[in-house]
N, C-alpha and C positions, 0 to 999 in steps of 0.2 A: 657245462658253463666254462667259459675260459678263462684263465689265468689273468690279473690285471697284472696290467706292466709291473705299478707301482701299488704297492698295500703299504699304511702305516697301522702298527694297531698299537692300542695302549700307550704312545709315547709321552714319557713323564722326564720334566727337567725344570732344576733347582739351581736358585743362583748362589752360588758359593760367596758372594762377597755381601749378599742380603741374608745372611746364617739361613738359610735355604729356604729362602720364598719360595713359592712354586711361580715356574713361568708356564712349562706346559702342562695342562692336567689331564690325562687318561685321552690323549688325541689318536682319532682313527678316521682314516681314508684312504679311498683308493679312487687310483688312475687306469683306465682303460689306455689301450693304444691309438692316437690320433687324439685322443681328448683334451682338450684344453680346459683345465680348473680354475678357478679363481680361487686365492686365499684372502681374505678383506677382513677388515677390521682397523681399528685407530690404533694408535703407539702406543707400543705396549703388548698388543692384546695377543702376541706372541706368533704371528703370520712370517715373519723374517727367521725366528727361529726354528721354524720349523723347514725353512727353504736351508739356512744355514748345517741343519743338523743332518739333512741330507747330502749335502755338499760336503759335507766332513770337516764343518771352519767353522765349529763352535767356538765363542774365544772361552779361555782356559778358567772362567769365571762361571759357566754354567757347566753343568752337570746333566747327562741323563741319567735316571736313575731307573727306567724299567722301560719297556715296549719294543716293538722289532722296526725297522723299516727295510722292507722284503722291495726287492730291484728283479723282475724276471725270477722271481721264488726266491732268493739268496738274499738273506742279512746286512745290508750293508755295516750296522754297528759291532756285527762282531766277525765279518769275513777277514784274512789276511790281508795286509798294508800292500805286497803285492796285487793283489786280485784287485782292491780297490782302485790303486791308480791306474790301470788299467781301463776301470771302468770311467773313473771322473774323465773327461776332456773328449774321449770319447764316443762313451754310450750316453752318457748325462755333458752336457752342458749349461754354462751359466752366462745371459745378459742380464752386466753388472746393472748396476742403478744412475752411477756416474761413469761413463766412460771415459773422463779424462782424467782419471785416477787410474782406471783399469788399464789404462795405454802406458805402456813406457813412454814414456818424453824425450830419452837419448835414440832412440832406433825409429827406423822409417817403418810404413804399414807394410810395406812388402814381409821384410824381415818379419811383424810380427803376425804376417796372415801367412807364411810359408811353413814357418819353423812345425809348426802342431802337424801338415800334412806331408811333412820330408820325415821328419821323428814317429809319425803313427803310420801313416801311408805308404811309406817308403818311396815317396816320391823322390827323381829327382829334381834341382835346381828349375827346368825348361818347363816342366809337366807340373810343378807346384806355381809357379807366376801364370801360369793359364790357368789353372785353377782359382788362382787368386785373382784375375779377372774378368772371370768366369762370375764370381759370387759379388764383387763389386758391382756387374752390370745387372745381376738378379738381385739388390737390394736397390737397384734404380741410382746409379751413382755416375754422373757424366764424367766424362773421361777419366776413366778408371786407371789409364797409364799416367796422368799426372796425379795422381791420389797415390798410387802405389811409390811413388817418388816425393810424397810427405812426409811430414814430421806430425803427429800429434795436435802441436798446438799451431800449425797453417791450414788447422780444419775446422772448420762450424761444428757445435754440440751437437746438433742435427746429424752431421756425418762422421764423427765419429762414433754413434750412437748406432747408424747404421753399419758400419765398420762393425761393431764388438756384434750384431746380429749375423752379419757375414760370417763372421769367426767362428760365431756358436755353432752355426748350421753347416760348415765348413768340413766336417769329419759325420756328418750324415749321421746324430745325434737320435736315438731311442728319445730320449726325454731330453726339455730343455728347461731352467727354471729362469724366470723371466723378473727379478725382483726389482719390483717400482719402475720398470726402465724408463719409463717416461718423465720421471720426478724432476727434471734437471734441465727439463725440455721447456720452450713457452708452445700456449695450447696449440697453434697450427700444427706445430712440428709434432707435438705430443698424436695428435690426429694421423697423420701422416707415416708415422711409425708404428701406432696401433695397426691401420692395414698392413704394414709393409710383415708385422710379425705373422697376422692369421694366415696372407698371401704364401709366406713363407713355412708354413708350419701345415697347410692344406696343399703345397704343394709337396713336401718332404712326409709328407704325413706322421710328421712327428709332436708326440703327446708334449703340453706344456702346461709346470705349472704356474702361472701369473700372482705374482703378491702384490696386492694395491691396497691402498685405503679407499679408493673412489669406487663406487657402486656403478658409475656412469659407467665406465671402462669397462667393469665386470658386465654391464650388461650388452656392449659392444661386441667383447672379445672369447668372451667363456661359456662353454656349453655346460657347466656346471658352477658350482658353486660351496664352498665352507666359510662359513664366518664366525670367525671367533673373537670372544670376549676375554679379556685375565687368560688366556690359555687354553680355556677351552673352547669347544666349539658347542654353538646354541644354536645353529640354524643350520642346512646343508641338503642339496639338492640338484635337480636341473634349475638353470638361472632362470628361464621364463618364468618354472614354477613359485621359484622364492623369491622374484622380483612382485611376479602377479599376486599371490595368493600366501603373503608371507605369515606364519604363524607362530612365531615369534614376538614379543612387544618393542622387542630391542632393534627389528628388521623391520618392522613397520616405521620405526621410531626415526632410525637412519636414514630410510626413504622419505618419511617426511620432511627430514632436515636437508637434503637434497634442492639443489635449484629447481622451480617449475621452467621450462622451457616455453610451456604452452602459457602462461602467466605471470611472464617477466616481470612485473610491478607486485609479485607476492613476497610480500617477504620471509625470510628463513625459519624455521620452526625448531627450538631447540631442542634433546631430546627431556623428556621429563624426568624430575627428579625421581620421581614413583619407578621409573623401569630399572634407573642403575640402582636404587636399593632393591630393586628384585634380581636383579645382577649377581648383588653380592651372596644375596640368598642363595642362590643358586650354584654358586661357585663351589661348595660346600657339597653338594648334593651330583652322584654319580649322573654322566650322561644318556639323557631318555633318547631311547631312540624313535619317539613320538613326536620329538622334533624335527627329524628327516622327512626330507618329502620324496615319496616314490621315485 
């Protein structure tokens, strides 16, 4: 059987400023290579921490306190600070959520789509600006020679949203984690970037993991699926299967509160009070792996 890119097993983590709530509880998955996961669940339900904790940008208020997350067999929680940077920017990469945070504001996109492939690649100067639009015109970006001569903010959320997708994929990334990117976007654009990522991630064949709240997207974009509640995970699988044939109360529950497309005039269905105090019941009690689906 072969090795998955990425395995979490057992990840536990406590927030130090809530005298140690738990955020994550006993969390375990794994990533094939070329797979795209989905991590989902509402605020809270610990899907960003677990992209963060990967990423190695825990802020200094949570705590892990037990589990591995294995990168190609190796630790990332307790390998050397060398080995790791090494690997972040990379073997792993990250599209942020807002990319007009993520952008310097003082430096043009040239500057900051070159520097990662002159510093990792050893590109020089001539061979890193073709590169860079190179990847401008594979994120569908019209003239990429006036783009590469902006600033940040003389660009639509839209395209700087494809900019930080360019970046990510830029150093030909093993894994990429993709958190909310779409959040920040209005829906055409959100559409529009959804392809432009699978486009990208099927042509690089690189594994990604996606963190959203929306069920829609996951069932667009991800051949798999975890979704967790309070930190754990209660449901996990291939996406067809846990969208079609969810068994869960909590996964049913979320899909019915979902739009009908095909019943525009239905209205919203909340979820029931009965399932989140089965929730809490739950939270309490180790994870069955009779909740996975094949």
């Amino acid at each position: 059987m072969m090795t998955p890119l990425l395995s979490i097993s057992g990840l536990s983590a406590i927030s130090l400023r809530e005298r140690g709530a738990p955020i994550l509880r006993d969390v375990s998955l794994s990533l094939a290579r070329g797979e795209v996961r989905g991590l989902v669940g509402e605020s809270g339900a610990g899907k960003s921490t677990i992209a963060k904790a990967l990423l190695g940008i825990l802020p200094g208020t949570v705590k892990v306190t037990a589990g591995e997350i294995r990168f190609e067999g190796r630790d990332l929680l307790t390998m050397p600070q060398k080995d790791f940077r090494a690997i972040m920017g990379s073997d792993i990469a990250l599209i942020p959520q807002d990319p007009q945070t993520a952008l310097n504001p003082g430096r043009r996109i040239e500057a900051q789509l070159t520097d990662g492939l002159r510093l990792r690649r050893g590109m020089d100067a001539k061979n890193a600006r073709e590169r860079a639009l190179s990847l401008l015109a594979e994120v569908h970006i019209r003239d990429p020679e006036r783009v590469l001569k902006a600033y940040p903010h003389e660009l639509s959320g839209g395209m700087r949203q494809r900019i930080m997708i360019a970046s990510a994929f830029s150093l030909e990334p093993k894994l990429v984690v993709a958190d909310e990117p779409t959040t920040a976007l209005d829906v055409t654009v959100q559409k529009q970037i959804l392809r432009l990522i699978r486009g990208m991630q099927e042509a690089h064949g690189t594994a990604v993991i996606f963190v959203t709240h929306d069920l829609g997207v996951v069932a667009k974009i991800c051949d798999t699926v975890t979704l967790l509640y309070g930190g754990k995970v209660i449901e996990a699988g291939p996406t067809a299967a846990v969208l079609s044939h969810p068994r869960h109360a909590y996964t049913r529950a979320l899909i019915a509160a979902g739009p009908r497309y095909d019943r525009p005039d239905a209205g919203l269905e909340p979820v029931p009070q009965a399932v989140f105090d089965q929730l809490q019941a739950e939270l309490a009690m180790p994870f069955s792996s009779e909740m996975n689906h094949g």
